[in-house]
Each structure stands twice: as C-alpha cells, then as structure tokens.
N, C-alpha and C positions, 0 to 999 in steps of 0.2 A: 596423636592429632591434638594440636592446638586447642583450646576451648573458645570457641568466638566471644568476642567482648558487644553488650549489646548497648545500643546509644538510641535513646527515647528523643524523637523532635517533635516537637507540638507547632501546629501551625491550624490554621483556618481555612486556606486552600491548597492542594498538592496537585500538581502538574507533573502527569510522568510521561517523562521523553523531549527530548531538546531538539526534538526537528523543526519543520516548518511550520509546524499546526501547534506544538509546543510552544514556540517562542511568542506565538501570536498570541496565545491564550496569557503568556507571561506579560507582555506588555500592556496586554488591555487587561489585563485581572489587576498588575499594581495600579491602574490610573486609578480605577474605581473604588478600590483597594483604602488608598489615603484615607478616605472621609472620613473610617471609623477605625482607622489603625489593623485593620488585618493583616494577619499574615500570610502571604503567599511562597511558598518552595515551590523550586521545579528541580527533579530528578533525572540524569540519563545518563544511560548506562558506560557514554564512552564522553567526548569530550564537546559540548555544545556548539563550538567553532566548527567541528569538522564531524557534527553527527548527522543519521539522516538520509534520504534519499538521496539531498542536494548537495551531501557530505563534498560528492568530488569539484561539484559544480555546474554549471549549465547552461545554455547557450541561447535559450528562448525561456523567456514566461510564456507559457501556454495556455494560461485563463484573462484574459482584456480584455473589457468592454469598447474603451475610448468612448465612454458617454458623454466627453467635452466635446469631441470632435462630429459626433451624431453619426459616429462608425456603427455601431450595434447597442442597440437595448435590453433587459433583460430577459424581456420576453423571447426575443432572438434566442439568446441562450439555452434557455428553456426547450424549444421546439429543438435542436442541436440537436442537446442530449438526449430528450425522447426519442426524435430519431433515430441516433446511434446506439442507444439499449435494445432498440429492436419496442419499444412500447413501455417501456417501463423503467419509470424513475421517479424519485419524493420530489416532485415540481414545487412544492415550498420552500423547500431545502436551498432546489439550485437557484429561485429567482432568488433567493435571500443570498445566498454568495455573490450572485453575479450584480445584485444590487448595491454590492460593498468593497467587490475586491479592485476597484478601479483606485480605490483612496489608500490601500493598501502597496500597492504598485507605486503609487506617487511618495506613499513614507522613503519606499526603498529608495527610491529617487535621489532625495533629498537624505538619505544616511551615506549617500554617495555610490551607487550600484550604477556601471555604466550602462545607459540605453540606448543603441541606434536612432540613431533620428533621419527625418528626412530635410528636404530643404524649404518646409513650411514649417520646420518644428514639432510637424508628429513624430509618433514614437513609430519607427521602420517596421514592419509588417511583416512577419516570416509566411504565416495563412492568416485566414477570419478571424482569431481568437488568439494569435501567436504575435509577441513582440520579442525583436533581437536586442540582446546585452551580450555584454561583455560578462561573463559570470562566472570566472573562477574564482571568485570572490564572493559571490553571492551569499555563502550560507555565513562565513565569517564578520560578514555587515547586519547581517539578520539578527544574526548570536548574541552583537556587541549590543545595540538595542535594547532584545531581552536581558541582559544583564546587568545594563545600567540601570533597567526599571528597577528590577527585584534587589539588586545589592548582592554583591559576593557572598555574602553570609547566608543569604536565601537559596544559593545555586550550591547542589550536588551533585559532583558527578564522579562516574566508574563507581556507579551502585547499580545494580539491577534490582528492576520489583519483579517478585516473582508470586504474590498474593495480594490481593487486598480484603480489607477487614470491613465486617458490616458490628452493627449496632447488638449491642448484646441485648438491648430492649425491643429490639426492632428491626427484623433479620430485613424489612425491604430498604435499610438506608444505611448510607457506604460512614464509617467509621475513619479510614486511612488505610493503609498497606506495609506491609511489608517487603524488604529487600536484603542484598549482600554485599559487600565490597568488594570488587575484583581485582585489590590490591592488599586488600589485609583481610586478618579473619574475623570478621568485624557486622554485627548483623545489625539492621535499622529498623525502630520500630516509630514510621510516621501515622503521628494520630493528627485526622485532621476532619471536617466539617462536611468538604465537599472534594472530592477527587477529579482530575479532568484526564481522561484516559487520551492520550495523544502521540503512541508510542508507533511504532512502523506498522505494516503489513507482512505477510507470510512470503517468503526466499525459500524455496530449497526442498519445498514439500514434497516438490517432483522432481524426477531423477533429471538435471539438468543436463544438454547436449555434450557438454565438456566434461571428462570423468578422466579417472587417472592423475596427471600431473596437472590437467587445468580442472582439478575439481573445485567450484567454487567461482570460476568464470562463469559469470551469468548475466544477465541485465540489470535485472533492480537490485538496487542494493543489497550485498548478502550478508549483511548482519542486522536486516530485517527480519526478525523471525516468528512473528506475528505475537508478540504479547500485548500487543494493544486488543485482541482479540480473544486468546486466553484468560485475561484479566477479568474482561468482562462476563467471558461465558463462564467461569464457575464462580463469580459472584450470584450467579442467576438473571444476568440483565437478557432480557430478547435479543438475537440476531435475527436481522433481516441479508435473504439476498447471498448467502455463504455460497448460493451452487455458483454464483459469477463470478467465476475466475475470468484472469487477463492472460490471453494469447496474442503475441504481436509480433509482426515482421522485424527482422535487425538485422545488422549484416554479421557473414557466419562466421563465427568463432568469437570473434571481437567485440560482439553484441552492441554493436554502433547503431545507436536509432536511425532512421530513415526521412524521419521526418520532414526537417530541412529540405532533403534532397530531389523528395516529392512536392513541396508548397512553395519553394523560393527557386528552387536551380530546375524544378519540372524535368525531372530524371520520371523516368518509364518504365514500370516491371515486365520485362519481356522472359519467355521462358529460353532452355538450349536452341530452339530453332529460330529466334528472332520474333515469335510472335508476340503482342500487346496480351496479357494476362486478363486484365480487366475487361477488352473487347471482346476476346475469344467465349469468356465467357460469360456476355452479360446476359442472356437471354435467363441461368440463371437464378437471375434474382427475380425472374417471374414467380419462381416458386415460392416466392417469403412476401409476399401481397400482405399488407401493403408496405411493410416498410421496404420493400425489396425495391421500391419503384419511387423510394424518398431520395433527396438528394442533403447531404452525401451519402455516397454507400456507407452503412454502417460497419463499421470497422470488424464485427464477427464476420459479414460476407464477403469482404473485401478477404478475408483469412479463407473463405469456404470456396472460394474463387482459384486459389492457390493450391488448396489442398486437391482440388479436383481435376487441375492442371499435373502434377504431381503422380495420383493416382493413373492418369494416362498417359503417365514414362514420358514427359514431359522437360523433364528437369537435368541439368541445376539451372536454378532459375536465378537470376543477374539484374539489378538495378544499373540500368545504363546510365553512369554518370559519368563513360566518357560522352555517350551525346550531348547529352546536357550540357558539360561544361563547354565542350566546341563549339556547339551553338550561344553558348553566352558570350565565349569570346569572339565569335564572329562580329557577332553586333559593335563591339569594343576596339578591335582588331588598329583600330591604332589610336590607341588611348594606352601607355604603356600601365598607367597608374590605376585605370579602369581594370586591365588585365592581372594583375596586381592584388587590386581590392578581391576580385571576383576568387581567384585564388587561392589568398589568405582566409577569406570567411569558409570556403569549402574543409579547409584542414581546422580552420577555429573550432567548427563544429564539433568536431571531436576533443581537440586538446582541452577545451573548457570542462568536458562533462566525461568523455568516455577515452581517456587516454591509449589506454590499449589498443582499440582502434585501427589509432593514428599508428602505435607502433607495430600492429598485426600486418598492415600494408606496406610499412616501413621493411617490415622482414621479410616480405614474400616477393619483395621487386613490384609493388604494386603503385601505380600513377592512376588515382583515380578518373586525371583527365585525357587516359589513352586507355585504361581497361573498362572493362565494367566491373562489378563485385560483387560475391555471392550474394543471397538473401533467404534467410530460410523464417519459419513460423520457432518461436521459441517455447520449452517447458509454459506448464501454465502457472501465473503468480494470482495471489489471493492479495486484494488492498481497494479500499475503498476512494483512492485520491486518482485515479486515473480513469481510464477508459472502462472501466469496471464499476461494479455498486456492492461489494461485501461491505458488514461491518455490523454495528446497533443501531437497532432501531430504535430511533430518538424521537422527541417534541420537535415540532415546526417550532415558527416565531408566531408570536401572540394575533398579530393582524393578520397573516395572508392565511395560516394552517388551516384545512379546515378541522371539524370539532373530532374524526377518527384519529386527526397524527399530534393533540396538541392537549399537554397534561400537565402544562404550569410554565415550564421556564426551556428556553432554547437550547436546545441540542443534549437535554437529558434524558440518559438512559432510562427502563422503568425499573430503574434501582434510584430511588429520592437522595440525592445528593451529587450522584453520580454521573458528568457529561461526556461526552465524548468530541473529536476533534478530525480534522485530516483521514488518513486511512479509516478510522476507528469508525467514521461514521456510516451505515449502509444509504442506500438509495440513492445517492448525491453524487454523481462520477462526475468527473471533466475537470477538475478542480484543481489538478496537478498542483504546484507551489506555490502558487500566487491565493489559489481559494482557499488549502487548507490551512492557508496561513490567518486568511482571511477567518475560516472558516472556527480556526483559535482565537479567534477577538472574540468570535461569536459567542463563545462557550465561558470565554474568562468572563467575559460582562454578566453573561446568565449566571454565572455560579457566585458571583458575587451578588448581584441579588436573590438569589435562595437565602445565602447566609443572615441578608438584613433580613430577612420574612422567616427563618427558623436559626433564630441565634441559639437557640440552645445546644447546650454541649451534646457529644457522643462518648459512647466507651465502648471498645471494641470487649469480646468476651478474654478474657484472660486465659483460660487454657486453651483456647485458639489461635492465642499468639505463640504459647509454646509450643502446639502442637507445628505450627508454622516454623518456627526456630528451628525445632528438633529434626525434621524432614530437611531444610534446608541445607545442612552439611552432611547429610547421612551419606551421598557417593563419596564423598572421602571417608568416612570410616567404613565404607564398604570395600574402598580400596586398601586400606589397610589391612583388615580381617581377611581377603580373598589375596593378598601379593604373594605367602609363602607360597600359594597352592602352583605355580610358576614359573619358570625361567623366563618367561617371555610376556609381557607385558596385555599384547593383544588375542593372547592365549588365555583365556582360563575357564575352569569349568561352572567358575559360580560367578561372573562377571562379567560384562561387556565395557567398553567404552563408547563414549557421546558418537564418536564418528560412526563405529558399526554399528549403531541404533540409526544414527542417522539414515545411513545406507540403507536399511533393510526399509527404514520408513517410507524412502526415497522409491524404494523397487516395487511397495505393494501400490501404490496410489499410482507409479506410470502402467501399472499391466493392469490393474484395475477399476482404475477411475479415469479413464480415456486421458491418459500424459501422452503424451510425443510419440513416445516405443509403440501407444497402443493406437496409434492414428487418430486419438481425439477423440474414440467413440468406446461405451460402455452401455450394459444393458439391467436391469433391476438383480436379475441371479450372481453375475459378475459383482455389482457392487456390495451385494449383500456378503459374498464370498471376500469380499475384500475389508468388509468391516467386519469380519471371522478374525482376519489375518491380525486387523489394527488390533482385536481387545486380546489376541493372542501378545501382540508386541507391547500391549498397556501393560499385561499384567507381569510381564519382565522386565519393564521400565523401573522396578521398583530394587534390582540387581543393576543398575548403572553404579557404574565406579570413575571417580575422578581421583587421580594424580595430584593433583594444586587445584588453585582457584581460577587458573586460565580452565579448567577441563570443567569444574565446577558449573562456570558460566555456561559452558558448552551442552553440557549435561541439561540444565535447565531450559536451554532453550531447546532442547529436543520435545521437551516436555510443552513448550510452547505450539511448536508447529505438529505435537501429535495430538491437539485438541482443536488447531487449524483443520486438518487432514478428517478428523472424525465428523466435525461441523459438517464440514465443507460434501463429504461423502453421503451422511445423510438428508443434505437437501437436495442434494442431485437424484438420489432414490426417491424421493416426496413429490418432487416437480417431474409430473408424468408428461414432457412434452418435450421437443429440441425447440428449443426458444430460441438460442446465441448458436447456431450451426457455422464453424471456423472456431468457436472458442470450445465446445463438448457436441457430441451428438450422444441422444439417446436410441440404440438401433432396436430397439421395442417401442417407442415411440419416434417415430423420424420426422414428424408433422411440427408447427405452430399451431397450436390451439387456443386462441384469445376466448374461446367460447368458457373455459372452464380454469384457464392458468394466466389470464391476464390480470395479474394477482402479486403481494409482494409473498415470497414462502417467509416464517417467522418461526425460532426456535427458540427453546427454554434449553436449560440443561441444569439440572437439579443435584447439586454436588453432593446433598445425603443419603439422595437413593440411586447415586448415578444413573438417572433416566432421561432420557431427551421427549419434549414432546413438541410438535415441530402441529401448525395452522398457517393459515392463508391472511393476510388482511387486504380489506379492498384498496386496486387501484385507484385515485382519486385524479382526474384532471382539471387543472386549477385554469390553464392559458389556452384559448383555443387554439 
C-alpha cells in the first residue's frame, strides 16, 4: 500500500459540503469575509456543480414567501410547520429562514435560474409555499456563484471529511477537520477557526424498496450518507430531533415525487377500488386532536391514512393522474398550445429532477394521461431540510430566540466554533433548497462574526491528527493483510466489504426500528434488541476492507450512517410516545402525549467513553 502524502491548509473558516446550504454559507461568509481578509474554504466530496440533493435538478422551489406580493408572511410559515410536525419545531429557526429566503430566491433569479411566471409577473405557483422553474440547471447556477465568491484556490473538491478536530486547549471549540482524497492517496489536514457543518442527510440507513439490480434506487439522494451528522455527533455537539425520520409517498419504483401532481394538476390518491384515500379515512385524524383537525393534514397522517388503507387489502393504491390531466385538458380542449403546455410541464416534472421516472413509464408503456401510477410510502430517510427536523441543536438569531435556544451566535452548535446549515440543522423542517441555502448565509454571516469576537488562534491536539490519519486508510491495509486468505473477494474470513456492511446495516434498522419490511412500527425490547445487533455490527466495523479508494469512500460512509442508525434508534427508545404516526409508531406507546413529550428529545454522545446521554429541552412558542 501507498503511504498517503498529507497536505496542511490553513484557513479561518471551513465549509464542508458543496450543496445548497454549503454554497449559501460560501457566498455570505466571503462577503463578510473581505473586511479583514479571512479565509474561507469549502470542501465536497464529489463535484459542486453537480453535488447535493439538487445534484440532478428540480422542478419547484419549495420554500416562498412572495412578501412583495403580500402572498404569505412569516408568521404564516411558522404555523405551516408547527402544523405539519404534529406540534413541534424551533419557531426561531423557521421565522428566521422564512424572513430571508425570499432574497435568496430573487439572487437565483438574477444568476439566471428560470422562474414561471404568471401574466402579472408573479412567480407561478405550484401550492402555498411552492414556485415552478425550470431547474435542470439549478444547482450549476447556485455552484457558479459560490465559487466566484470564494476563488478556485478556496474550492476542494473529491475530498471527504471524515473527522473533525477540536482545540487541544479546549475540548468545547472546533479546531478544523480532517479528510481524504478520492482520487489520490493523499490525506488533508484543514485547520481552521470556525467549521460550518453543511454536508447532506442520511440515504440508505434502511433497507430501501429496490434491492438487487436496482439497489440504490431511492428517493433522496444516495450519496447522501449523513456526515453532516456523524461529524457533529462525535465531536460531542447535542442532536435534537434524530427519532424524525422522513416517510413520503412517490411513485413506485421510480421514486417520482408527487407533489406537482397533488398542488398543480389535483390528481387524487384513490386506492384498487376507486375510493378517495384521504375521505375514507378522515374521521381518522380524530384521533391525533389537535393537530389531527389542522389544515393541512400533516404530512405523517396523511402517510398513516395510507398505511391503514393498505392494512385493509386495500391496495395498490394509484395516483389518478389520468383524471387529472383529462380534466385539465377538457378545460383547454381547443387551445392546441394550452394542451401542449399542460403536457410538457406533466413529463418536465420529472425530467428536471427524477429522470428515472420519466423513463420507468417510458419502459412499462405508461401515459400518465390514460393510466394512473402506482404510489407507495418509501424507506424512512434521516435529514433536517425537508418535511422532517433531525440534526443540531443550534443558537436562534439574537432578536427573536428566546434566552433557552440562544448562546451567542446563529446557527451554532454547542461546540464554540462550530455552525451548522441545511440538513445539519435539527428543529427547522420545510426549508428544502431555497431555506437551506438561505439557511447558509445564515451561518456564513454568524461564523464570521465569531471570528471577529474570538480571533485567536486554535491547534488541534497532534497525536489526534495521527491517530485520525492512521485509522483513515486502515481498510486498505486491511485489505491487503486479509486478500491471501481467498479466492474470492467477497469471501473472507477476517474481512467484509462496505457493501455487506451496508446490507447488514440496512436489515437490522428495517426489522427493528419500524422501516418499511416492519410496517413502520417498533416497540422499547425490539429496539433495544436491535441496538444489541448495531454494537454487534460496530464492533466489526473495525475489519472493513477496501480495494481502492473508490471502496475506501464507501467504507467510511458506512461508518457515517452507522452513527446515523444508532442516534436515530436511541431517540426513538427515549421518546415514549407515537408522535409522527405514518412516519414510526411506537406499539408500547400508541398514544400522543403533549402532557409529558411535547418536548424537543436532545443527545450528547461522548466519543471517550462512548456513552450517549440523551434529555428533553423545552418546547418554546414564539408565534401564536
């Protein structure tokens, strides 16, 4: 084996992850940046133009105010998301994105991102908070932005972080990180002031519907593997929020959002027998008082609505979007260009963001506007930028937080240096790309004022860095040491590869912590038996072997999402209640209980003693 060559960069601030929430944090950290010459890098692990949830592309911005047009305020937003958490979310957090990402929306505008428009010059409407573009291009115009700020020389990319380093004087404040190269053998030691964690959410934790030949077909991006979550939890920052995983309808196989199809074309989830899903069983949502009886249905019961349809051999159940599109072209019906338009946006829908899709219908003889198409409840995904709230629990901003969520500077973990962004962040859902992009200005601004108020230097501890180095390429020399033992590569008796880790990871969190296979529901003995299985899988993890430094990457992110999977298990065992029923049920607790769990759950995890200790902080409502 090669001996990695290691290359020292000094900077002032480090941005890891070039997605949405990254690039945001890049462009507002260099503004602020200038006045006293700092230096800002940002790191990601594959190519900033094409990295990211919105790698493929997109078809709606899904967080819009329209405060110019006196569409919705941010208060509006607020109640949204309370609503759709089922009661619970950091209402600082979201009025503070949704007070911001309207100027955000208007950059992309003006970097040339196409917007639908209407014939007054607003931006076209997909739902309440939803605006249609043209967005195959989307992340590539976002990319080009952050890079002109920071300068080629500031951008790394095809590095993975896989640690970050705290203060050798001072275990609570973040020093830089460490990473790899996934092209040479080449290790990176960034020392730097303040870090802004802004890396994806967790893909693949659970065993996804697609296996075999389409292992890998999923919905959110799968080279999201949650280290923007990893990172933080064994620095020792708090997570808030880890049991809220995202469960969502798509269509099957293809994992084509629905969205669209429901807000703009008013397609109908009907089950095999033609009934209305929603209708059949609204009564329901009596039992989830009060947000059962909010409008909109929150998106866990609108899932629990489904599942219950299902359990009564109900199924398969079909998004009618041939009615939908028949009745839009009736109205049209001789408008050729109307009929046309109406059309083209139905298939845009996909070819912008979820290509597959478009060609999963294409293979199966499917016309969206003569059939209907399946729709099923997907694996559960872990990520703080959607309908979901995992992540860190961070600082408010200075004016609205009150004095429990607010401990100097916006959007910092309680690691002093340390912010987070997009996914990374817990309590804050709804924010999809437009907030966490937003949501990175927020954090580049705050981290650059840390620096002016604690300019003094850091140093990470030194044999910390080695022991960091030495670990990093061990599954290659593991693979070496274990090859003779072999003929067959996926055979060996002292070895595994990334993939059958993966697998096995993939098997214990679906039969034990309510994934898909398990109908969604798990009980305190079950999950405890399955956090037997994960420290059974941890303590093997340390016989991973990689081939190259393609398997190297792979390798490491296993180790990513199995500190997702253990977060994430024991806050579900902590939180004695079913809170999100469509997203987990607890079948030892089946109830909502605001009396005792209207609460954010909050975990430490202590990488010297490996101990988790996992508390409650209070709910706070800011908006009435």
């Amino acid at each position: 084996m090669v001996t990695p060559e290691t290359e020292v960069v000094e900077c002032d601030i480090l941005i890891c992850g070039g997605g949405m929430a990254g690039c945001g944090a890049a462009h507002e950290a260099a503004y602020w940046a200038k006045a006293k010459g700092l230096r800002v890098v940002m790191v990601e692990k594959a190519a900033v133009e094409r990295s990211g949830a919105v790698a493929m592309g997109l078809s709606a911005i899904n967080c819009y105010m329209g405060m110019k047009w006196g569409e919705n305020q941010p208060e509006d937003f607020v109640h949204y998301v309370r609503q759709d958490l089922m009661g619970l979310s950091r209402e600082d957090l979201v009025y503070d994105i949704a007070r911001h990402v309207d100027s955000s929306v208007h950059m992309f505008e003006e970097w040339g991102l196409p917007i639908f428009k209407t014939a007054d010059g607003r931006y076209k409407r997909e739902g309440r908070w939803q605006v249609m573009i043209h967005g195959e291009s989307y992340k590539p115009i976002v990319a080009e932005a952050a890079k002109k700020a920071l300068g080629e020389q500031n951008i790394y990319e095809r590095i993975f972080i896989s640690h970050l380093l705290l203060d050798k004087n001072d275990s609570g404040r973040i020093a830089g990180a460490v990473g790899f190269s996934v092209r040479d053998p080449k290790i990176y030691v960034f020392k730097a002031k303040a870090v802004i964690c802004a890396a994806g959410g967790a893909t693949q934790v659970f065993r996804p519907h697609a296996v075999g030949e389409g292992l890998g077909r999923i919905w959110y991006a799968p080279w999201n593997t949650g280290s923007v979550y990893k990172l933080m939890i064994m620095a020792g920052a708090e997570m808030t929020q880890m049991e809220h995983r995202l469960v969502v309808a798509r269509f099957k196989d293809g994992y084509g959002p629905v969205g669209m199809w429901f807000l703009l074309f008013k397609a109908v989830l009907k089950n095999a027998y033609g009934e209305e899903v929603e209708k059949k069983w609204a009564d329901l949502l009596k039992e989830w008082l009060p947000y059962g009886g909010g409008k909109p249905i929150p998106t866990p019961l609108r899932n629990h609505q489904m599942i219950r349809d299902h359990l009564e051999g109900n199924g398969p159940h079909y998004l009618r979007t041939d009615e939908a599109l028949q009745a839009m072209f009736a109205q049209v019906q001789n408008d050729p260009k109307k009929l046309r338009e109406i059309e083209s946006d139905a298939w845009e829908d996909f070819l912008d963001m979820t290509m597959s899709q478009a060609l999963l219908w294409a293979s199966e003889n499917v016309d969206p506007a003569k059939v209907p198409s399946e729709v099923v409840l997907t694996e559960p995904y872990l990520m703080g930028s959607h309908a979901s709230g995992t992540g860190a629990w961070v600082s408010g901003p200075e004016d609205i937080a009150p004095k429990e969520y607010f401990w100097g500077y916006n959007r910092m973990t309680t690691v002093r240096g340390l912010f987070a962004a997009g996914d990374g962040v817990g309590g804050s859902a709804h924010k999809f790309s437009s907030g966490s992009y937003t949501e990175g200005r927020l954090a580049g601004k705050a981290a650059v004022a840390y620096i002016y108020d604690n300019p003094q230097a850091v140093e990470a501890e030194s044999d910390r860095v080695e022991e960091v180095k030495k670990a990093l390429f061990a599954p290659l020399e593991v693979y070496e040491k274990t090859r003779p033992l072999t003929t067959r590569g996926q055979v060996n008796p002292d070895a595994f590869g990334p993939k059958q880790a993966l697998l096995r990871l993939q098997k214990i969190m679906d039969e034990y912590c309510a994934g898909q296979g398990a109908g969604y529901i798990t009980n305190a003995p079950t999950l405890k038996r399955g956090l037997e299985l994960l420290h059974m899988l941890r303590d093997d993890l340390s016989r991973l072997a990689a081939s190259d430094l393609h398997e190297l990457l792979r390798a490491w992110e296993v180790w990513d999402r199995y500190y997702c999977a253990e977060a994430h298990m024991r806050h579900m065992l902590f939180r004695e209640e079913t809170r999100w029923p469509g997203y987990y049920y607890r079948g030892d607790f089946p109830k909502l209980d605001d009396a005792n769990w209207k609460c954010f759950t909050v975990s430490r995890f202590d990488p010297e003693k490996s101990e988790w200790v996992l508390s409650k902080k209070p709910y706070v409502a800011l908006i009435p």
